[in-house]
C-alpha angles and dihedrals in degrees: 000000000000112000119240131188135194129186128192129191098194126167135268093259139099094248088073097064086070091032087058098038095046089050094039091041095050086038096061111027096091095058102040137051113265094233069061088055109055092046083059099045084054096048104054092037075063102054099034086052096051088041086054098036087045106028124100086259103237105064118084122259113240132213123191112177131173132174141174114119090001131017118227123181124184127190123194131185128172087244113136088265120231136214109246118258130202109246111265100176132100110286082231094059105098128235117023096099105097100099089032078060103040089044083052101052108034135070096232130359132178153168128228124179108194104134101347132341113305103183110193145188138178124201120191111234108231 
């Protein structure tokens, strides 16, 4: 399977979670399985989220994404960074799941916090 590669600057705004999703999602469907897909459009709903939600809010958000035999997507935003917690709240409180939800559905995830905040995953195409 040939590799392919996309890489979006968006900006630190809601409107870029759709914006990501829509262009990731084309991009894709024509090399994955849709049940693929819709992991994918998840899970970057997810991290773009969590980059505009935790960013510094004027730098732009960043996507990186590759996939052949696996499909791996970064987003990085010049937020503080963080170390992943495990959720503590109520299961009723509303909103908190997005990296319950990305360390669920994906083969690897990770954080790294170099010079900003990058969030991955990596899905195995199958």
């Amino acid at each position: 399977m040939e590799a392919h590669v996309l890489d979006l600057t968006l900006p630190p705004e809601p409107t870029s979670v759709a914006q990501a999703r829509t262009t990731l999602c084309e991009a894709m469907a024509q090399d994955l399985r849709d049940t693929e897909v819709e992991t994918v459009k998840l899970l970057i709903s997810e991290l773009v989220t969590n980059a505009v939600r935790h960013g510094d809010g004027r730098e732009p958000v960043e996507v990186h994404a590759h996939w052949n035999a696996e499909v791996r997507v970064e987003v990085s935003d010049r937020g503080r960074g963080f170390a992943p917690d495990p959720r503590i709240r109520p299961f009723d409180d509303p909103g908190g799941y997005g990296l319950f939800l990305v360390g669920a559905l994906a083969d690897r995830w990770g954080v790294e916090t170099d010079e900003g905040t990058t969030v991955w995953f990596v899905l195995q195409h199958h």
